[in-house]
BALOBA-1460 file (C-alpha; in Angstrom, 3 decimals):
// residues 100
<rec num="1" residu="x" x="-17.474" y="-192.764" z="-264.853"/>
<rec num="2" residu="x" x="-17.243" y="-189.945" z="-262.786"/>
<rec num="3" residu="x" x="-20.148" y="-189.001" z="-260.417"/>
<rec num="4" residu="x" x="-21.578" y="-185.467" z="-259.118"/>
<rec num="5" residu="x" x="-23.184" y="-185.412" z="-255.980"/>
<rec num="6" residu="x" x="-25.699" y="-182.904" z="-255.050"/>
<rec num="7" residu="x" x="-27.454" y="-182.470" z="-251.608"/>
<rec num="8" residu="x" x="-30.088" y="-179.937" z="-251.524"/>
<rec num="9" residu="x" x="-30.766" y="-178.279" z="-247.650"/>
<rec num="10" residu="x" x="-33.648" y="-176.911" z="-246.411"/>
<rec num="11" residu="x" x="-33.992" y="-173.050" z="-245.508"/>
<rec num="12" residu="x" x="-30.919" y="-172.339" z="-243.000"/>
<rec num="13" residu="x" x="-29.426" y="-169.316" z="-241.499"/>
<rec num="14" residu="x" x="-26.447" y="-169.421" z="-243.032"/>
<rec num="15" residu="x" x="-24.726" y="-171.993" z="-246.534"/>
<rec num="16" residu="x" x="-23.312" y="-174.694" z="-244.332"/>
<rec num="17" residu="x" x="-25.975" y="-174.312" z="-241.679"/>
<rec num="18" residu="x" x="-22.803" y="-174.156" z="-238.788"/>
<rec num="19" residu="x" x="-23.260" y="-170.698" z="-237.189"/>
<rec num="20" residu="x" x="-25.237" y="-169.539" z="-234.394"/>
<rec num="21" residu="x" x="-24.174" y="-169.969" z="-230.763"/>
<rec num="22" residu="x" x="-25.543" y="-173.924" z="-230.872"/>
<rec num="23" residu="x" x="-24.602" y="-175.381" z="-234.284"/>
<rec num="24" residu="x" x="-26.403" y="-178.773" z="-235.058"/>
<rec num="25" residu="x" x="-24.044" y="-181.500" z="-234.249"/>
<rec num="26" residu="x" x="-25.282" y="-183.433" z="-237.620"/>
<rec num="27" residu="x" x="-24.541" y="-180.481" z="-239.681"/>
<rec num="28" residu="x" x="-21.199" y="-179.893" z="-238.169"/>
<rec num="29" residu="x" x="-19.689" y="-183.664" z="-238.928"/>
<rec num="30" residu="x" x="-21.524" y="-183.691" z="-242.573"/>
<rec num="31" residu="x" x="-19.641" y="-179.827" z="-243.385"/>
<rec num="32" residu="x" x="-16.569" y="-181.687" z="-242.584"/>
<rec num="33" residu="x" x="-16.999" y="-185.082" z="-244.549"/>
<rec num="34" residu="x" x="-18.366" y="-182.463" z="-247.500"/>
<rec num="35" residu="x" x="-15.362" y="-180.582" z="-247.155"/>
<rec num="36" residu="x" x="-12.847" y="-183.364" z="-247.308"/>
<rec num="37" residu="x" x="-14.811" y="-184.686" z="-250.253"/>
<rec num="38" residu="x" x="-14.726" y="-181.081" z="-252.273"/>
<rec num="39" residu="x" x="-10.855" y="-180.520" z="-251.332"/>
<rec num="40" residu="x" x="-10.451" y="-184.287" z="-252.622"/>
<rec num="41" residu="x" x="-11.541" y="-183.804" z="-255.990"/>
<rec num="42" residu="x" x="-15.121" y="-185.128" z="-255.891"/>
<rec num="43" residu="x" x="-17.781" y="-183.265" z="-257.484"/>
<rec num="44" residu="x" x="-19.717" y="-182.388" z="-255.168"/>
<rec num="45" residu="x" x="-22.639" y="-179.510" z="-254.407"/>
<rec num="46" residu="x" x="-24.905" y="-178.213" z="-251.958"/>
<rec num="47" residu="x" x="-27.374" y="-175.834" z="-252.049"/>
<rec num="48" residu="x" x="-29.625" y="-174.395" z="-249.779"/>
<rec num="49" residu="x" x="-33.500" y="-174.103" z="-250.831"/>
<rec num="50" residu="x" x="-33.645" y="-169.916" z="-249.822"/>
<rec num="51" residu="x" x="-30.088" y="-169.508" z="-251.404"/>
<rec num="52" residu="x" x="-29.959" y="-171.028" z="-254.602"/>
<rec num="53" residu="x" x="-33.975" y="-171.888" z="-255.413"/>
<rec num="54" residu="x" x="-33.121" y="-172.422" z="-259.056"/>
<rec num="55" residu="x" x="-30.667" y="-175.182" z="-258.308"/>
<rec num="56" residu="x" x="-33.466" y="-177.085" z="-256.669"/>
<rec num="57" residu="x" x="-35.841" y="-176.226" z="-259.974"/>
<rec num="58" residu="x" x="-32.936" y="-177.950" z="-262.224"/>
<rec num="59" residu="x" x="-33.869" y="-181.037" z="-260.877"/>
<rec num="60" residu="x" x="-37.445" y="-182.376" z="-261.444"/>
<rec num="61" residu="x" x="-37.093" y="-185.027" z="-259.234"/>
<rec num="62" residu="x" x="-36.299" y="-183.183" z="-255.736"/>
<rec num="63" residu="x" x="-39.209" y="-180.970" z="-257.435"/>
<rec num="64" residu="x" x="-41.637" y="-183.522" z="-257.407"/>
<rec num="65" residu="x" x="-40.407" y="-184.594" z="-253.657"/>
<rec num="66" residu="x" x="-40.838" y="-181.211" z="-252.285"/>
<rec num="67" residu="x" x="-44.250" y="-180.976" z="-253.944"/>
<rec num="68" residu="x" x="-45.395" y="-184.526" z="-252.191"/>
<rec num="69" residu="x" x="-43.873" y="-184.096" z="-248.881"/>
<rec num="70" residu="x" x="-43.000" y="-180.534" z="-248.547"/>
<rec num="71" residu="x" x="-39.616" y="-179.505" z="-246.971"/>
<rec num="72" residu="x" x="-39.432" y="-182.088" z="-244.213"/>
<rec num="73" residu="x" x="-38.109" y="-183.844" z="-247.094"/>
<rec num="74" residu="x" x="-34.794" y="-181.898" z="-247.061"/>
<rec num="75" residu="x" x="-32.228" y="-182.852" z="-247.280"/>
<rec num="76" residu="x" x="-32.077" y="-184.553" z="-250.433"/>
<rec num="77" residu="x" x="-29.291" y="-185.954" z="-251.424"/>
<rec num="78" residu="x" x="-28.558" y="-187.109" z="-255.520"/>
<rec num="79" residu="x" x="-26.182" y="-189.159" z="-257.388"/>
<rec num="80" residu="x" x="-25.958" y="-188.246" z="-261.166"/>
<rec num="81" residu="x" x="-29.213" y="-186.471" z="-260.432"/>
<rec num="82" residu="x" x="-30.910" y="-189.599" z="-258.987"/>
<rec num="83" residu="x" x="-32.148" y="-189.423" z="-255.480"/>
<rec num="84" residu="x" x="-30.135" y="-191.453" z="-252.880"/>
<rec num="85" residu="x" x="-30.986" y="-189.992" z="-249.824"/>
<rec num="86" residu="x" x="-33.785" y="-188.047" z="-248.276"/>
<rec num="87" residu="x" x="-34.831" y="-186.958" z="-244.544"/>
<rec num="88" residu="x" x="-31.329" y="-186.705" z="-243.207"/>
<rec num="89" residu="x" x="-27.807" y="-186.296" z="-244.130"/>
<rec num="90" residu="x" x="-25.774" y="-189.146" z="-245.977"/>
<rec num="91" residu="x" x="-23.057" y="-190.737" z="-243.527"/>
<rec num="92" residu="x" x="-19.415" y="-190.611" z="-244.387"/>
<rec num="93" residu="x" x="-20.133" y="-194.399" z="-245.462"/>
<rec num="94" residu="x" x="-22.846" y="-193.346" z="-247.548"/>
<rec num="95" residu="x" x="-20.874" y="-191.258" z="-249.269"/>
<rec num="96" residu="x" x="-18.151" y="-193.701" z="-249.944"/>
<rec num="97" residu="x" x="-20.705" y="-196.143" z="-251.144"/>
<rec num="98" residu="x" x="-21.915" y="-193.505" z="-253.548"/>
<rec num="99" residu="x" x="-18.775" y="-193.140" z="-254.916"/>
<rec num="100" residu="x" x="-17.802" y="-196.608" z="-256.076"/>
């Protein structure tokens, strides 16, 4: 069965959230995992919250968890539209464990 994965970011200046004269560390590893994982076939998504709002309305759950914990909940990170991940970016193991 194949799976989509979806992480949904919190507000950032830019899509990947690597710009600006300091980039986050964090973001600059996951961009790279996340664009191996695109270029190798996987169905995978991101969206950020001030980009693409009605992504994050398409899925009740990471609704409900912005609703209960507000954005320091981002990111959120879904399998098949579950929720996997919250708080933080999933690892590159994470990801492969995701995808079995």
């Amino acid at each position: 069965m194949s799976k989509k994965i979806v992480v949904y970011d919190p507000p950032m200046c830019c899509s990947s959230g690597v710009c600006g004269p300091n980039p986050d560390k964090t973001l600059i590893e996951f961009q790279e995992i996340f664009t191996k994982l695109k270029k190798s076939g996987t169905d995978i998504e991101r969206y950020v919250i001030t980009q693409s709002p009605e992504k994050f309305k398409e899925n009740p759950e990471v609704i409900k968890l912005i609703q209960q914990q507000q954005l320091k909940v981002l990111p959120v990170t879904t399998v098949n539209d579950v929720v996997v991940k919250t708080g933080s970016y999933p690892t590159k193991d994470e990801f492969t464990s995701y995808l079995k």
